[in-house]
VEXGUTOR-114850 format. One line per field, with one value per residue: x, y, z of N, C-alpha, C in turn; residue in one letter. Coordinates in steps of 0.1 Angstrom, whole numbers. Each point is the difference from the previous one (the first is absolute). Layout:
<rs>
npx X,... $
npy Y,... $
npz Z,... $
capx X,... $
capy Y,... $
capz Z,... $
cpx X,... $
cpy Y,... $
cpz Z,... $
residu A,... $
</rs>
This chain:
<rs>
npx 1072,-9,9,-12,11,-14,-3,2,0,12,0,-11,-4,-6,3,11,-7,-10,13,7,-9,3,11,-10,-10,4,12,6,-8,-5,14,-11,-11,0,0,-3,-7,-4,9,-4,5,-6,5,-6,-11,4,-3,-15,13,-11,5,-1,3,-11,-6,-2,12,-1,-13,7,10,-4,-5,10,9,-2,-3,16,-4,-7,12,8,-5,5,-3,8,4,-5,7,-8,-7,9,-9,12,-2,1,-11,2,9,-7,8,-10,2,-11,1,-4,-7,-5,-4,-6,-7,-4,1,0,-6,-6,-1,-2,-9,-4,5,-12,10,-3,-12,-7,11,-10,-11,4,5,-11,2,-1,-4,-10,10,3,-15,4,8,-6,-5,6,1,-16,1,-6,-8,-4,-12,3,11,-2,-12,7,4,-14,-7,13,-2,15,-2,-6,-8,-1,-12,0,-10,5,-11,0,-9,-4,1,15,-7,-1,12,-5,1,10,2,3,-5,10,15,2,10,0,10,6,13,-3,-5,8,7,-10,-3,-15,-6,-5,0,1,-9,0,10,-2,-4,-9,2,14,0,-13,11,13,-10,-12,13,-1,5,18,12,-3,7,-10,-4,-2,-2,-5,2,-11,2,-5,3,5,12,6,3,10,-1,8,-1,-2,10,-6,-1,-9,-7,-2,8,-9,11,-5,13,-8,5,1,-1,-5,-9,4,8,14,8,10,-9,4,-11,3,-8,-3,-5,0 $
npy 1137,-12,-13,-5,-1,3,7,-16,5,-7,3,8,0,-2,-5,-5,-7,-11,-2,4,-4,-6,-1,-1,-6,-6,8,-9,-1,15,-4,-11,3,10,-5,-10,9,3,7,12,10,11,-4,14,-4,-13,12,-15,-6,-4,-11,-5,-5,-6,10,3,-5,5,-7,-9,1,-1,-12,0,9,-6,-10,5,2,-8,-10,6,-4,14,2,-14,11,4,-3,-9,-6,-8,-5,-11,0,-8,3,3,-8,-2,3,-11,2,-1,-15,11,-9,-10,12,3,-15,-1,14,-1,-6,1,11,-5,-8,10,5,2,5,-3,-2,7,4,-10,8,12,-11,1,-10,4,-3,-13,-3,16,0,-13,9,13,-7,-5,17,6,-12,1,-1,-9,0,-1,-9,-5,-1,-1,-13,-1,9,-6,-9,5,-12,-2,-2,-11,-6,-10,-3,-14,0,-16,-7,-2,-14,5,2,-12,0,5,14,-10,10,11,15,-4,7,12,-2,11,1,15,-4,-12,5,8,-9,-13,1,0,-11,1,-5,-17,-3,-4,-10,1,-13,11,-3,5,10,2,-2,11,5,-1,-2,4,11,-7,1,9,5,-7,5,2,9,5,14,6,5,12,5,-13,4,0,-13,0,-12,-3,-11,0,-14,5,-9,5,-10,12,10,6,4,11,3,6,4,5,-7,12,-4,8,-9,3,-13,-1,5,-14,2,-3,-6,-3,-13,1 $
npz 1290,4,-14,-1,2,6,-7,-2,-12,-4,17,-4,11,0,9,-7,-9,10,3,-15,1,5,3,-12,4,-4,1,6,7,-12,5,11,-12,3,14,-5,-8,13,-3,3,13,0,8,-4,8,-6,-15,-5,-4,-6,1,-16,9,-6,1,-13,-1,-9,-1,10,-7,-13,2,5,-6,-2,8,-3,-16,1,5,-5,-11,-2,-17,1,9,-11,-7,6,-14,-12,-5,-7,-10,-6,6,16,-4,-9,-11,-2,13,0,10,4,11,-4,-9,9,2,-11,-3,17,-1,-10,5,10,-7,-8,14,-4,0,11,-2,-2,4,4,-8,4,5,-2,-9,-7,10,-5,-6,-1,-6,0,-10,-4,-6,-5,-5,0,-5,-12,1,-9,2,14,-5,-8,9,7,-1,-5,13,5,-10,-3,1,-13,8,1,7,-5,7,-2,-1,11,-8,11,-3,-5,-4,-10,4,15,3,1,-3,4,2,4,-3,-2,-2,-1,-3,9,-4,3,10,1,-6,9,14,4,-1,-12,14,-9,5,-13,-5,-15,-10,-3,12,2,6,-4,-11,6,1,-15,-4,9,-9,-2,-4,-8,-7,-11,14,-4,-5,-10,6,2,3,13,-4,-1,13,-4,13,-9,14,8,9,19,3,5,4,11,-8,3,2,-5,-4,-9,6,-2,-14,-6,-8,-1,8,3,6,-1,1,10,4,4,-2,10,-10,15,0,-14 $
capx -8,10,-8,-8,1,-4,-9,-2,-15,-4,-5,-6,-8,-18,3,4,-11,-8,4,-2,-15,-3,8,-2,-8,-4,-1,11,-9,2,12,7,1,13,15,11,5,10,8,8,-12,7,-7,9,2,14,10,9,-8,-2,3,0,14,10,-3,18,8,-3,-8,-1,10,-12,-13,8,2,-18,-5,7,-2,-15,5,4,-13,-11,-12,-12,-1,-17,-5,2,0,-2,2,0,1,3,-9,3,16,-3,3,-13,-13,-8,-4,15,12,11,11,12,9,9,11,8,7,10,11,6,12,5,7,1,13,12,-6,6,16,1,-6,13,15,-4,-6,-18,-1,-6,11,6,-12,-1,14,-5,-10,11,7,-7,-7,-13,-5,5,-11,2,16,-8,-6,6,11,-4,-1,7,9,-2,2,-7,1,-8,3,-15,0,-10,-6,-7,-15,-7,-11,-4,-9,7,6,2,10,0,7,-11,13,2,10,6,8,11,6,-7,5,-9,-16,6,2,-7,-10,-6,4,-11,3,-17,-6,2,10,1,13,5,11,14,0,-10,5,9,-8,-3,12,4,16,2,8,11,0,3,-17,-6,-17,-8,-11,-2,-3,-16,2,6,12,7,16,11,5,6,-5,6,-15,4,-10,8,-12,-9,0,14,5,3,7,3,5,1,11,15,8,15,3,10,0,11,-7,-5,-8,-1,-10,0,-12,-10 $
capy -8,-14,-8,-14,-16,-15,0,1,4,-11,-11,11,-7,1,10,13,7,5,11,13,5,10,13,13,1,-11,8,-14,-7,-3,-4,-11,-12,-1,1,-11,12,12,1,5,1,6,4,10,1,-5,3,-11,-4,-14,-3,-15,-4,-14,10,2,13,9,6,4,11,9,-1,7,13,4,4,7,12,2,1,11,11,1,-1,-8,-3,0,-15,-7,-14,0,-17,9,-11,5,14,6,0,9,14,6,-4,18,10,12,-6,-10,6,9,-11,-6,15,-2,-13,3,12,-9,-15,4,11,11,4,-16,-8,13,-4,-13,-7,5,-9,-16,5,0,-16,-4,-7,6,1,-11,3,9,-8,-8,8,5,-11,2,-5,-2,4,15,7,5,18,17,0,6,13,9,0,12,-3,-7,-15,-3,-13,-9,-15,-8,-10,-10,4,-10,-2,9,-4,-4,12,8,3,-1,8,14,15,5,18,6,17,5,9,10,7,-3,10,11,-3,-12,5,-15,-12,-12,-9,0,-7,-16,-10,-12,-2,11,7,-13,-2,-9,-16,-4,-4,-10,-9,3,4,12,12,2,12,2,3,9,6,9,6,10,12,1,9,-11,-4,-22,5,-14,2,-7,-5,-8,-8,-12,-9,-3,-9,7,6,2,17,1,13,8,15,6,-2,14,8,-5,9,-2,-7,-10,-14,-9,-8,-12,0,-10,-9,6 $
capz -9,-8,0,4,-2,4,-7,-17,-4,-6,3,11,11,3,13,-6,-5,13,4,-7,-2,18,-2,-11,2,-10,-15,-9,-3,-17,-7,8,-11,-9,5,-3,-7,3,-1,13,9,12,16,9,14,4,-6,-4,-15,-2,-14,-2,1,-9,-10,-4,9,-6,0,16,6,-2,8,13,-7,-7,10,7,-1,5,10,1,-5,14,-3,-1,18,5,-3,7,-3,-12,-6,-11,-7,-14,-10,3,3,-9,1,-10,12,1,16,1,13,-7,-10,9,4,-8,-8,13,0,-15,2,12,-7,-14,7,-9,-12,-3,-9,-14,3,-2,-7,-11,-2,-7,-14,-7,-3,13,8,9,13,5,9,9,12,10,3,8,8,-2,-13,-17,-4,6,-5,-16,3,6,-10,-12,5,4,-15,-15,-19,0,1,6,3,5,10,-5,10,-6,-4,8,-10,-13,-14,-14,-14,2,13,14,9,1,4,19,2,-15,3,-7,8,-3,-11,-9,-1,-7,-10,-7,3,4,-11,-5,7,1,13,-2,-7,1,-4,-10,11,0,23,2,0,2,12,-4,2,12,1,13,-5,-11,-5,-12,-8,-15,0,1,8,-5,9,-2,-15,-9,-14,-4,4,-1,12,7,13,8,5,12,3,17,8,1,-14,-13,-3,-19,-6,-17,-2,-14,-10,3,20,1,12,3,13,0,12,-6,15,1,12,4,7,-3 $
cpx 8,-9,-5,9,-6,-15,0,-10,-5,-8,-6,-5,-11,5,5,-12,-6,8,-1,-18,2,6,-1,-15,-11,3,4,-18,-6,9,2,1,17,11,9,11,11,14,8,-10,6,-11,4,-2,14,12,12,-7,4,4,-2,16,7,0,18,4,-2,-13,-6,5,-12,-9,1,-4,-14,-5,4,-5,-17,3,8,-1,-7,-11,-13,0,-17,1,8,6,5,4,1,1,5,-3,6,14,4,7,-14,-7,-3,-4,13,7,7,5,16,9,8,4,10,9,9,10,9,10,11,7,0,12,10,-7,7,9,7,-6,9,7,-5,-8,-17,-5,-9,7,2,-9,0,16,-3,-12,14,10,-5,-10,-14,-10,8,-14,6,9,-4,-6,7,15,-6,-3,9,12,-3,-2,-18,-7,-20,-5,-18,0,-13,-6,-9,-14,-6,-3,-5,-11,10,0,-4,12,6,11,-5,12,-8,0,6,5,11,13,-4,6,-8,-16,6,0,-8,-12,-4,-2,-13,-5,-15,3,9,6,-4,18,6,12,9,-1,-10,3,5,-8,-8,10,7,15,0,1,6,2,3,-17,-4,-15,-8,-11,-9,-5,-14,1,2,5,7,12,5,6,6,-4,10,-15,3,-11,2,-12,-10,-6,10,5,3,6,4,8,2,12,15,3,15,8,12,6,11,-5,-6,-9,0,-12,1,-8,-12,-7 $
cpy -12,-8,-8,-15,-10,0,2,3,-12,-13,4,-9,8,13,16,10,4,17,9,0,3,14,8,-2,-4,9,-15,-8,-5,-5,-11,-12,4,4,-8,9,5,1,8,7,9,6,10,-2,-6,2,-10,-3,-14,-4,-15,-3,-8,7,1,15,13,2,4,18,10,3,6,12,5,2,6,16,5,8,14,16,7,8,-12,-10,-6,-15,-9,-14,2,-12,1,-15,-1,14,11,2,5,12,8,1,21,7,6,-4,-8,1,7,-7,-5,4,-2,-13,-2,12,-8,-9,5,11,14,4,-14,-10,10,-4,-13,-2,8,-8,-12,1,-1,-20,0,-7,10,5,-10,-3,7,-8,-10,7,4,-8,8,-15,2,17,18,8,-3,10,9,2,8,7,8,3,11,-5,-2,-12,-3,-13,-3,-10,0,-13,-12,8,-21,-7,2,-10,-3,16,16,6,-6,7,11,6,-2,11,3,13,4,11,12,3,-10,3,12,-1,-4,1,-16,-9,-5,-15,-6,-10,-15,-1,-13,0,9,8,-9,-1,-10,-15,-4,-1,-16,-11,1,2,8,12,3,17,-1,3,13,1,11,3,11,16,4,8,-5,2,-16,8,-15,1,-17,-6,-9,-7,-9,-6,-4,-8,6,8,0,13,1,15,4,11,2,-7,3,1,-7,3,-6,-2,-7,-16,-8,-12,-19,-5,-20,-9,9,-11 $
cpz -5,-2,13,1,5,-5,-16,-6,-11,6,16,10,5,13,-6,-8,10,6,-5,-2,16,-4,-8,5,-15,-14,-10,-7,-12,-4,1,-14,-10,9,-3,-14,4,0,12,10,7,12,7,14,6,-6,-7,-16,-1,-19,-3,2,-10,-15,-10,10,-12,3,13,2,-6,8,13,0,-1,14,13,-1,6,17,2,-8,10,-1,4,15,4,-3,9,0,-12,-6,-12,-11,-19,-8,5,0,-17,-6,-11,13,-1,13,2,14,-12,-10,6,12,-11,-7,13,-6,-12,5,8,-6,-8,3,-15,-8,-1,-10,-12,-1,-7,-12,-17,-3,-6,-9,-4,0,14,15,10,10,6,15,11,12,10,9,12,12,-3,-9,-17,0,2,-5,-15,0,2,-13,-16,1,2,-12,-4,-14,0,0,9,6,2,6,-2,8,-10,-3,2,-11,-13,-14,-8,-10,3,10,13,9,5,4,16,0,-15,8,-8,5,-10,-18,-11,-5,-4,-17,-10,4,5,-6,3,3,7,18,0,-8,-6,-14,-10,6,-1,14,-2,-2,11,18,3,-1,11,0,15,-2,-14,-1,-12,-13,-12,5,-3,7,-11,12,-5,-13,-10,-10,8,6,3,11,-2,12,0,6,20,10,11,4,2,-14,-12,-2,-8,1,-12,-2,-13,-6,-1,8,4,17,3,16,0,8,-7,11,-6,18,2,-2,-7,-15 $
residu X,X,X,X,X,X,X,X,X,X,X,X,X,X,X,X,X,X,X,X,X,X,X,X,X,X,X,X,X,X,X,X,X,X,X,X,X,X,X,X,X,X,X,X,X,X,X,X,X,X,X,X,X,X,X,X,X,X,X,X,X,X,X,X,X,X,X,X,X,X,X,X,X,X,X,X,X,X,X,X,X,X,X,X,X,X,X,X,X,X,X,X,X,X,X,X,X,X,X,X,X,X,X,X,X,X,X,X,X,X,X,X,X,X,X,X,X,X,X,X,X,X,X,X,X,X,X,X,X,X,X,X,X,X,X,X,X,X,X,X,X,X,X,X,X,X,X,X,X,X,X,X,X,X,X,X,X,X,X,X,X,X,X,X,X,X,X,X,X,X,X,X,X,X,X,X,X,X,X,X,X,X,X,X,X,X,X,X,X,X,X,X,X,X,X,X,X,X,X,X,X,X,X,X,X,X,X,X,X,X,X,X,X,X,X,X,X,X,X,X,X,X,X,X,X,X,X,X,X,X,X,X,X,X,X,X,X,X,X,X,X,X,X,X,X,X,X,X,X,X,X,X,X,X,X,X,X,X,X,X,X,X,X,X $
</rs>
C-alpha cells in the first residue's frame, strides 16, 4: 500500500473523478459537490491512497495513517472506497469505520508508551503538547489531545472556534472540543461549559485580540455541581483555532525541561 504521487487531491482532474465513478460504480457520486473537501482516499482495488499533497506535513502524515488503517483493518475489507474529509478525520467523528481509522492513526503517530514516556519529562504547560506535536510530526490539535488525555495531573483543554459574523456585544467564539484527562473527572468531575464566548472569558479576549501564545491566564470555572475551581490557562493560537489548557491552581508537576519552541 502507498501513497498516490501523481494525483493531488488539491487539484483533482475531471478524468480522475470520471474514473473512480466507473470503478466504484458511481458509489463517489453524492460526494462529487464536496470533493474539493476532501482530504484523503483510499482505493482498495489498487491498494493506493491518495492525499492533498501541499497539505502541512503533519496533517498529511495523519491523513495517511488514517487511510492506511481503512486499508489494513481487516474488519473493514468490505469497504471498498473511503473518502474522507474534515468531519470524518475527526476524533468527535461517530461512524465506527472512521472512528477506528483514527484511534489507528493516533496509536500509529504517537507509537503508544513512547508518547507517555515523553510526555513524563516535560512539564504541566501548553508548550509541551506543542513539543510533543514537533516531536511526533503530528498536528498542534492531535498532540494537545492525546497530551491531556494521557496526563496524570489534572488538567484540560478547549478549542475554540471563530462564530461567522458575530452581532454587536454578543459571543464570537464557540466550543469546537473540551476534554479532560482522566485524574481530572475523578476529582472535579465535568465543567460547566456554555456553546459560546463572549468577553466575560479572559481566552475569549485573548481570541478576540488575536494573541498568540501566553501561559499567564487565571480563570474560574464552575463544575456541573457547582462548586468554583480557581484554575490557571495556557493560551495558543495556530490561525485556525485557539487552545485554552487549563488546570487547577494547585496542580503542580515537577520537571527539569525547559521547552523552547521555534517560529512560533
Amino acid at each position: 500500500m502507498k501513497i498516490d504521487q501523481g494525483n493531488d487531491l488539491s487539484k483533482i482532474e475531471e478524468s480522475f473523478i470520471d474514473n473512480l465513478k466507473y470503478r466504484t460504480k458511481g458509489q463517489i457520486q453524492n460526494l462529487l459537490s464536496g470533493l474539493s473537501k476532501i482530504k484523503g482516499i483510499f482505493f482498495r482495488e489498487d491498494n493506493l491512497i491518495y492525499v492533498d499533497l501541499k497539505d502541512k506535513t503533519n496533517r498529511k502524515n495523519f491523513v495517511a495513517l488514517h487511510e492506511l488503517g481503512h486499508g489494513i483493518l481487516p474488519w473493514q475489507n468490505e469497504l471498498s472506497l473511503a473518502l474522507d474529509n474534515k468531519s470524518s478525520l475527526s476524533m468527535d467523528v461517530e461512524e465506527q469505520f472512521e472512528l477506528e481509522a483514527n484511534l489507528f492513526a493516533s496509536a500509529t503517530l504517537f507509537q503508544h508508551e513512547r508518547f507517555n514516556r515523553e510526555l513524563e519529562k516535560l512539564p504541566l504547560s501548553i508548550k509541551s503538547g506543542m513539543a510533543l506535536a514537533k516531536k511526533f510530526g503530528s498536528s498542534n490539535h492531535a498532540a494537545l489531545r492525546n497530551y491531556v488525555l494521557k496526563s496524570r495531573n489534572r488538567c484540560g483543554m478547549i478549542v475554540l472556534d471563530k462564530i461567522p459574523e458575530p452581532k454587536w456585544n454578543k459571543p464570537f467564539c464557540s466550543l469546537r472540543n473540551l476534554f479532560y484527562s482522566n485524574s481530572f473527572l475523578q476529582d472535579i468531575g465535568e465543567l460547566s461549559i456554555p456553546e459560546a464566548f463572549g468577553y466575560k472569558w479572559g481566552f475569549a479576549q485573548d481570541f478576540k485580540h488575536k494573541r498568540r501564545l501566553h501561559e499567564a491566564g487565571e480563570i474560574e470555572f464552575t463544575n456541573i455541581v457547582g462548586d468554583t475551581i480557581n484554575c490557571k490557562y495556557h493560551y495558543f493560537f495556530n490561525y485556525y483555532n485557539a487552545f485554552v489548557f487549563f488546570f487547577p491552581a494547585d496542580e503542580k508537576k515537577k520537571s527539569k525541561t525547559k521547552i523552547i519552541l521555534k517560529n512560533v
